[in-house]
C-alpha positions in Angstrom: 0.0 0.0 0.0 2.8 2.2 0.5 4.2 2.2 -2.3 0.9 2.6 -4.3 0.3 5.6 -2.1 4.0 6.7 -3.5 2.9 6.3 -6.8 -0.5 8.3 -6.6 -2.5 5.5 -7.4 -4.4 5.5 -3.5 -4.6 7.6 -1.0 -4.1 5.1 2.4 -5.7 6.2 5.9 -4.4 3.7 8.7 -7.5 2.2 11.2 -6.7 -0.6 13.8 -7.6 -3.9 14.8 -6.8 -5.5 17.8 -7.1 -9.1 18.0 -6.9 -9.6 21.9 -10.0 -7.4 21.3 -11.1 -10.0 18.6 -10.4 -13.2 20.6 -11.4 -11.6 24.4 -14.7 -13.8 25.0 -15.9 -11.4 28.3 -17.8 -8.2 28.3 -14.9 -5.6 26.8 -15.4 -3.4 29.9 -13.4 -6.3 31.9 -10.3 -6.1 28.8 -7.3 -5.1 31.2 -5.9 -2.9 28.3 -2.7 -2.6 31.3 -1.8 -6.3 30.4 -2.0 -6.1 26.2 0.6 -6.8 24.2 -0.7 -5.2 21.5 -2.8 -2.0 22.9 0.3 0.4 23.5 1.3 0.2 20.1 -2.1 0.9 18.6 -3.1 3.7 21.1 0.1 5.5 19.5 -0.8 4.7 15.8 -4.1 6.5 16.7 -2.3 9.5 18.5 0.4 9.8 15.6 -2.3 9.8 13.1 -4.6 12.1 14.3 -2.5 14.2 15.6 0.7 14.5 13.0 -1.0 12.7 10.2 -1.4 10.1 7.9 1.9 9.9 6.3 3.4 9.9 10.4 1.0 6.7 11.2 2.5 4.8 8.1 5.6 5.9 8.9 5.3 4.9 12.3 3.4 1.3 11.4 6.5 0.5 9.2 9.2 1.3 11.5 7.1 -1.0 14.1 7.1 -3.7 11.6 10.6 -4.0 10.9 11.5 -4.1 14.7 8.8 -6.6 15.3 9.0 -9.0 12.2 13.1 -7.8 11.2 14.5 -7.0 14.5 12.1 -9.8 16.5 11.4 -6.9 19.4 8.6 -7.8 21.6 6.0 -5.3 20.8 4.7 -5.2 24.5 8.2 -3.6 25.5 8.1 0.3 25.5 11.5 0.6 24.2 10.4 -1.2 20.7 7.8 1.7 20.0 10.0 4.6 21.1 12.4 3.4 18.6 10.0 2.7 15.9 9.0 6.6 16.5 12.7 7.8 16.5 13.0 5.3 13.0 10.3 7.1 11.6 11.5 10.8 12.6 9.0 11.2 15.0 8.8 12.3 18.7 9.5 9.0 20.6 7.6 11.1 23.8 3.9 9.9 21.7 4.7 6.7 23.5 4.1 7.9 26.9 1.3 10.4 26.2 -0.2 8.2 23.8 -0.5 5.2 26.5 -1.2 7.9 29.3 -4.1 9.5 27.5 -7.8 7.5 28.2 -8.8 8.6 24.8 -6.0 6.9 22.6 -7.9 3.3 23.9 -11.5 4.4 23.3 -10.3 5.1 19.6 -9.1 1.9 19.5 -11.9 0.0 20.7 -14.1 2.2 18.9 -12.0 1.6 15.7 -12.0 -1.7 16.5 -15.8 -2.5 16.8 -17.0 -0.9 13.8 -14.5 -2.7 11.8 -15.5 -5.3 13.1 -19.6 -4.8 12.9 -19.3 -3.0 9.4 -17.1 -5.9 7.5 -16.8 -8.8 10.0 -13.4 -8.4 10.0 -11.6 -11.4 12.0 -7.6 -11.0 12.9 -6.1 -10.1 9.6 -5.1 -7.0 8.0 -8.2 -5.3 6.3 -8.4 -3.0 3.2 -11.4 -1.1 2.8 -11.7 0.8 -0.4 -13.7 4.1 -1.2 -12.2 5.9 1.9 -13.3 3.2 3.8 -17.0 3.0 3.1 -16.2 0.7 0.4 -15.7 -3.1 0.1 -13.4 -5.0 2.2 -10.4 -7.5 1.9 -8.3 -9.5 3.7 -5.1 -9.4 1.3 -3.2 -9.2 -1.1 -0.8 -11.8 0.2 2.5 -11.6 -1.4 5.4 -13.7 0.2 7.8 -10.5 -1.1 7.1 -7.1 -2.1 7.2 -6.6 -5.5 10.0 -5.2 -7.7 8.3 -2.5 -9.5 6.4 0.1 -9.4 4.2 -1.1 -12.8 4.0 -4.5 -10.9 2.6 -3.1 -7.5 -0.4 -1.2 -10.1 -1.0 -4.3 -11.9 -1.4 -6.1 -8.6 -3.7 -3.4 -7.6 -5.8 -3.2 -10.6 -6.5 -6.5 -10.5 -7.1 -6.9 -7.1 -8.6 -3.9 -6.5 -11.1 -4.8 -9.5 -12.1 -8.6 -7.8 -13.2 -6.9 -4.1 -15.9 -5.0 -6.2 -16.9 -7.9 -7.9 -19.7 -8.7 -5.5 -19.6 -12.6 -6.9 -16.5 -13.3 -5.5 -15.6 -14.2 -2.6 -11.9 -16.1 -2.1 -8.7 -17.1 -4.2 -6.0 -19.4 -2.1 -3.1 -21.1 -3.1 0.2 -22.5 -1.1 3.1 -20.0 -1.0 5.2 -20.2 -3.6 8.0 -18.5 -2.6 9.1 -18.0 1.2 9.1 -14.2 2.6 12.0 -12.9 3.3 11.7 -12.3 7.2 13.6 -12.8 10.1 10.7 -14.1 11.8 10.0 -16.5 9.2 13.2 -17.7 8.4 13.5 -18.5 12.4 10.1 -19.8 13.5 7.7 -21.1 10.4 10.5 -22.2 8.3 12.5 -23.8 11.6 9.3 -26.4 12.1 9.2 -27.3 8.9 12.5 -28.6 8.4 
């Protein structure tokens, strides 16, 4: 998505999902938001975004990947946010105010639920198109990112074309080629062998 957004061929606005929210079974008034892994780091995507923008969230949300999927940092350790701010050039003091600040975890349940209600969304990333009153997909899933610019459109056309096809519903296959990930390499491709 980034690099479509690079291009000029979308215009990307980052939401959350939380699946501890997705898998907690109780009333979400007894979710101890002081014991998620995840929460922190999604309380300061929603700070970051609506408070220094867009382009700030994605920059943020990449920097967190690397460190998470790249660097294996635990995301429930502060230090792993604060540096995915400072990677992306942005105040690493949003951590604390972010977490400290009521507000940030409302958005995210909020957020949260109506993804949820609107496209039954269920624990994978989600693209919504039109600005997000559109369609919704779980996907593309490519093991790599592609090597073009021309590629990444094509991808997009086509895929982008199938979610408003209202017929359709699913295309699977095995991967065919293994990502290139420090996390992979370690863990999935580990139990294989």
């Amino acid at each position: 998505m980034r690099r479509l957004a690079a291009t000029g061929t979308v215009t990307v606005s980052w939401g959350v999902f939380c699946l501890e929210l997705a898998n907690f079974s109780k009333p979400i008034e007894e979710f101890d938001v002081t014991r998620s892994v995840a929460a922190p780091t999604l309380r300061v995507l929603v700070a970051v975004r609506d408070t220094e923008g867009e382009d700030a969230a994605g920059r943020y949300y990449a920097a967190l990947g690397t460190r998470y999927f790249d660097d294996e940092q635990p995301l429930d350790d502060p230090a792993t946010s604060r540096g995915a701010l400072d990677d992306a050039g942005i105040d690493v003091t949003w951590h604390d105010r972010a977490v400290d600040d009521p507000d940030t975890w409302r958005t995210v349940v909020d957020e949260h639920q109506a993804l949820v209600s609107e496209t039954r969304s269920f624990g994978v990333p989600t693209i919504r198109l039109d600005g997000g009153d559109g369609p919704a997909i779980f996907g593309p899933v490519v093991s790599n990112p592609v090597e073009s610019d021309e590629e990444a459109i094509a991808l997009w056309t086509h895929v982008s074309w199938l979610t408003r096809y209202e017929n359709f519903s699913e295309l699977k296959r095995d991967r065919t080629i293994d990502p290139d990930l420090a996390y992979w390499r370690t863990f999935v491709r580990g139990r294989r062998s």
